[in-house]
N, C-alpha and C positions, 0 to 999 in steps of 0.2 A: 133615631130612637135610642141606640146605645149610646150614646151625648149626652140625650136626657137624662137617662137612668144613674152614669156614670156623675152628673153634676148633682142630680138627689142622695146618692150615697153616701158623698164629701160632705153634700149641705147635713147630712143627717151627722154624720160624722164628728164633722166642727160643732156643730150643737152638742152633743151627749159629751166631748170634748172641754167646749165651756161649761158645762154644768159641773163637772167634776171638777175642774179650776173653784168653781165659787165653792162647790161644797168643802173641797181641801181649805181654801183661806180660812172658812169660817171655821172649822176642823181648828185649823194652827191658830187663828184668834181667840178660841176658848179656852184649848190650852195654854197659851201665855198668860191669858186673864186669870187662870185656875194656880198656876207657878208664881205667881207676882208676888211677890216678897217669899214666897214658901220655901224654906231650905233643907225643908226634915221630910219630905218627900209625901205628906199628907196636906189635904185642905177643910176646910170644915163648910159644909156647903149649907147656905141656907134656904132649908127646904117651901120657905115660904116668898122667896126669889125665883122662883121656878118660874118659867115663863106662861104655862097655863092658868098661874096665881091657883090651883085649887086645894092645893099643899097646906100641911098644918106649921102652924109657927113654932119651926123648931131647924136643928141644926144637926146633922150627922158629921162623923168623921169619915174620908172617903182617901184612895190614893192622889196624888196631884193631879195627874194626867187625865182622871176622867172628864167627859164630858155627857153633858146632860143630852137626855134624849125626850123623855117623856114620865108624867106622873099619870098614871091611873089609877082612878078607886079611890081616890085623897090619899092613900095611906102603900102606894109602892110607885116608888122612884127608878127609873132605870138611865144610867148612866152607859157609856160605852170606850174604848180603850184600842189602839193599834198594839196595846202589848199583847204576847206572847200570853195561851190562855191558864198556862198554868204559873207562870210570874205572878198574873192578876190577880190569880188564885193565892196562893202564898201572900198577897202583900193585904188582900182585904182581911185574910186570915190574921195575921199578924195584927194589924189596924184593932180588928176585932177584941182581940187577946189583952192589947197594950191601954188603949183608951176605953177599955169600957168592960164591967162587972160582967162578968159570966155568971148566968143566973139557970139553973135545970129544972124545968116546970116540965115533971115525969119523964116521958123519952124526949123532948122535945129542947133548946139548947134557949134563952132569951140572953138578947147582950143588951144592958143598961150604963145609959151615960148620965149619971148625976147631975155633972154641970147642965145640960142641955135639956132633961129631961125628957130624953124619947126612948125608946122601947126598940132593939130592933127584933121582930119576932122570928125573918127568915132573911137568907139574902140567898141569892143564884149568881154563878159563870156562868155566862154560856157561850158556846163557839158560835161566831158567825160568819157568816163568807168572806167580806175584807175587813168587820171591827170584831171584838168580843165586846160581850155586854155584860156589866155585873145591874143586880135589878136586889135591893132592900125594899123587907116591908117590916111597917114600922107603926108603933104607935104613941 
């Protein structure tokens, strides 16, 4: 009986094992596809390549290193990041500031990109247990 139990543990083991292998490769192939010719440490993503296809035809500026997670709502994109959450913080800020109009609509802050025409209306850090996530929304 403790043979049994002992060879389910391993098999359980090596499974949740391999899964983490595939999710890291796919992890490291995103980012290299994201870095590919990028030398200024941003990519400009385009948000109508998003794998859900629900995305509006349009393009944000974002750090290199993100990686796409999921779009909800047509109109908020969330990306996620092995950086440090306050780096993340700082670098989307900065992103923000440099490529794109600062616009004050009452208390509320909008960042506009001309070339691109999108709107970003909000964006979030947030901590999460092994990635951080930055999450735009946009219009």
């Amino acid at each position: 009986m403790k043979k049994k139990f002992l060879v389910i543990i391993i098999l359980v083991l090596v499974v949740i094992i391999w899964i983490l292998l595939i999710k890291t490769i796919k992890i490291d192939n995103e980012i290299a596809r994201l870095k590919l010719h990028n030398t200024t440490g941003i990519f400009e993503y385009d948000l109508s390549n998003a794998p859900d296809k629900i995305s509006v035809n349009s393009k944000i500026i974002i750090p290199a290193d993100l990686v796409y997670v999921e779009t909800c709502c047509n109109y908020n994109t969330t990306f996620a990041s092995f950086k440090d959450i306050d780096t993340l913080k700082k670098e989307v800020e900065e992103i923000l500031n440099i490529y794109y109009k600062k616009i004050k609509d009452g208390d509320k802050t909008l960042y506009y990109d001309e070339e691109n025409d999108v709107t970003i209306t909000e964006y979030n850090v947030t901590k999460g247990s092994l990635v951080n996530y930055v999450s735009y929304t946009y219009q």
